[in-house]
Each structure stands twice: as C-alpha cells, then as structure tokens.
N, C-alpha and C positions, 0 to 999 in steps of 0.2 A: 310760475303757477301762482295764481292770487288766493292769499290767504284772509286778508281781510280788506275790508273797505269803509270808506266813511265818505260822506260826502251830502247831497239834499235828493229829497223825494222829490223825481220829476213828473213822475205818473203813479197810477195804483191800481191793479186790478184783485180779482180773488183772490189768487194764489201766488202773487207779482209783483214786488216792487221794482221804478227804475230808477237807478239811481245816478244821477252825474258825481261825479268823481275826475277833478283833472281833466273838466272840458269832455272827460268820457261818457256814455251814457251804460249803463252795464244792467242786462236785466238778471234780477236773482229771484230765483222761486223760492218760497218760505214754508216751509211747514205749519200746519192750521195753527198747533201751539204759539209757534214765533209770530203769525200775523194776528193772533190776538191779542199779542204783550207790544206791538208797534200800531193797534189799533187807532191810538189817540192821536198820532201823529200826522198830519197836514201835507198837504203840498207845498214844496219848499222847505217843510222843516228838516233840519239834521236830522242823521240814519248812522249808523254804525252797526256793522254785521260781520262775524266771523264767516269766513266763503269756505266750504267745498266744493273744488273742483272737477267737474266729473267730463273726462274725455277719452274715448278709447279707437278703438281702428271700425266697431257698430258704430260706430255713435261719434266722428269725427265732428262734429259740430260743437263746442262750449258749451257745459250746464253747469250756471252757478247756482249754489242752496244757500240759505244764508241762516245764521242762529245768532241770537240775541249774545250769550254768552258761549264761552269756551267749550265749557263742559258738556251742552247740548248739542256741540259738534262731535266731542270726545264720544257721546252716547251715542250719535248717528255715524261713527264709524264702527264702534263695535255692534250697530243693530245691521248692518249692508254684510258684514262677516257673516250672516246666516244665509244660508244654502235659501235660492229660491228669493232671497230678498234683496234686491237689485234699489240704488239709490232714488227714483223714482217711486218704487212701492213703497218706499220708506219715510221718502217726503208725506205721502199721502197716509201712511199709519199714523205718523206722529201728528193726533190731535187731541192730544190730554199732553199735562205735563209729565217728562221725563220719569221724575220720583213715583207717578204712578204707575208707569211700566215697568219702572225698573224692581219696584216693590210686589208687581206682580210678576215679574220673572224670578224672584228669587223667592216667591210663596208657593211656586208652581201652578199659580191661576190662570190655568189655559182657557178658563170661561169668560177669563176677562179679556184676555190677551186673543180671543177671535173675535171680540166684537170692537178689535181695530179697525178701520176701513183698509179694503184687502188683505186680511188675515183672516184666514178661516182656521180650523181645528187642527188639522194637517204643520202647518206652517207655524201656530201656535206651539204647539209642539218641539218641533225642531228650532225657535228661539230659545224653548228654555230650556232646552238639551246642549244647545251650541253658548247660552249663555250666563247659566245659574253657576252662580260661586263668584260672579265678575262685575253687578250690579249693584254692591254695598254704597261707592260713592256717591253712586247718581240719584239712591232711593234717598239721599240724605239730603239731596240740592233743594233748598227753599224756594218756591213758587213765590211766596209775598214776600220780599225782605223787610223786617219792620225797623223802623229809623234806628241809627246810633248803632252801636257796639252791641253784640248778641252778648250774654253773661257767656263763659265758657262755658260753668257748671252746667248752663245749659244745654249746649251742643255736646261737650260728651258727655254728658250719659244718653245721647241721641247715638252718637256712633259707639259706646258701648253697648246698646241695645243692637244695633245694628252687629255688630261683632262678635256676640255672644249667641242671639237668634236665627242671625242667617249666613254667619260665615263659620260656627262652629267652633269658636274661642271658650276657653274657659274665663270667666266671668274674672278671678284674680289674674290668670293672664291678661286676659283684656284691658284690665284697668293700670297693669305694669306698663304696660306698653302705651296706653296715652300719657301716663304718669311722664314716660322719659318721651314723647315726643314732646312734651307742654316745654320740659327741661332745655331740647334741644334749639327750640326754636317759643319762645314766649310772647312774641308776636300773633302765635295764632289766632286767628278773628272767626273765622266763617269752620262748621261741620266738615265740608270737604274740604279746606286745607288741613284739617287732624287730620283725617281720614289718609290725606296723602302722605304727610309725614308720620302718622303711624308705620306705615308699611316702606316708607324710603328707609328707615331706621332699622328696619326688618331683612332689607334686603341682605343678604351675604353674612348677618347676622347666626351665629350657630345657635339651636336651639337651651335653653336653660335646664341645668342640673340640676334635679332636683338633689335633696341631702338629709338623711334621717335626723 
C-alpha cells in the first residue's frame, strides 16, 4: 500500500496532480486546502505528498489522495470515520484548513460545518457527535509556519487553551501535564508535538491524588 511519494509534477489539473515517481506516473487527487498550499509549484518541480490509499471490492480501481503534511492525513482519517462520509466526500469538504474544522467541531458550529461542500446540516451534525473531544491536535496545526523556532511559551499556552476550553482539563492540571511533558522530551518544537506527548505521558498513567 503506498503511503507516501515524492518525486516531479508531470501534469496538473483542478483537483489532480501527476506525479512521476520511479519512472512511475501516479495520479493523486488533492483536497482544495492541499492544492492551494502546492499552488506555486510548476511543472517539473518537486512534490512530496502523504498518500491515502483508498481500494475496496465498489471501488476495485486505485484512488490516491494526497496531504501536504502528516497530520492532514491523520485528520482525513478521523473525518471518513463519520457515517455518510465516504473519502471522496471528504476530499471535496476539505477546503479550508484543518484547524478550522477542527476548531469547529469541537465549538459544535454546525453552521459552519454545513457550509463545507457536501455537508449539509444533517451530516454536520453527526461529524460532531462522531467527532467532538478528538480534534484538540488538529485545531492547534499552524496554517503559516513563521520562520525559525516557535518560542514554546508560546505554543503552550495555545495547547493549554486548547485543554482547558475544549477538552475539559482543569487549568492546574493542564499546565502539570505540559510541565512533565516539556521535562520528558525538551526538544519539543511545534503545538502538536506537546499536544502529542502530553497525552503519550498520560496514557496508562493513574490519575493524581489529591491530599489535604
């Protein structure tokens, strides 16, 4: 199963790039978001895309999707997990950035979330029933990255807003818990990798006693 690719832009349409890869020619459809952040890029210039693979016993024929980055794949698998949204309708929802939907699904803004393409009210709905409590990382993914090293102070207190607001953390736990992931691992650079090792640290973790 192909997971990623790299290689040059052979061709280009709306919603399509082709990419050679190994003499290969591989066509992957993009979601509006991914073919606006690959907008500048040329025929012939290098492409690098994370692939979903989509092939079942309907649909015997190969559909690659492809995302800029990882975690825009990570999100377009937990958004195909809602009933009714099939990786195709999903291609075609996603054309704003991630952070934005994900920030409306965890505000329960279904007004904003039917005026996806192919989302109506009904289906807005059941995203944010099948997905609220599960979009904290994705609402923190930076659209612009701005040069050099983000301060941390700054990214968390982004994911402790995020932790406190919309996942329901108490504001001193919250800040315990970036405290000992910073501890764990001080390399952290980017909002989503705290966010992740926040809760890798959490996992299997027994909750804290409190003590008069």
């Amino acid at each position: 199963m192909i997971g990623y690719i790299t290689g040059k832009i052979l061709n280009r349409q709306e919603d399509r790039v082709l990419v050679l890869a190994n003499q290969v020619g591989y066509e992957v459809l993009l979601p509006t978001v991914v073919m606006e952040a690959v907008a500048e890029k040329n025929i012939g210039d290098d492409i690098a895309l994370y692939i979903y693979h989509q092939q079942t016993e309907r649909q015997p024929k190969p559909v690659l999707i492809g995302f800029t980055f990882e975690i825009e794949k990570e999100f377009f698998q937990n958004f195909i997990s809602v009933e009714d949204i099939g990786p195709m309708k999903a291609v075609k929802a996603m054309m704003v950035p991630i952070s934005d939907i994900a920030r409306a699904i965890e505000s329960r803004d279904v007004a904003t979330l039917s005026r996806l393409k192919g989302i109506g009210k009904r289906t807005a709905q059941k995203i944010v029933a099948t997905l609220e409590g599960r979009m904290g990382k994705f609402a923190l993914k930076r659209d612009e990255p701005k040069a050099g090293r983000i301060p941390a102070q700054d990214f968390a207190e982004q994911v402790l807003d995020v932790m406190v607001r919309q996942l329901g953390h108490r504001v001193p736990d919250a800040k315990r818990m970036i405290t000992e992931a910073f501890k764990r691992n001080a390399s952290i650079a980017t909002p989503e990798e705290l966010f992740e090792e926040v809760y890798r640290g959490q996992q299997g973790s027994p909750e804290p006693v409190e003590t008069d």
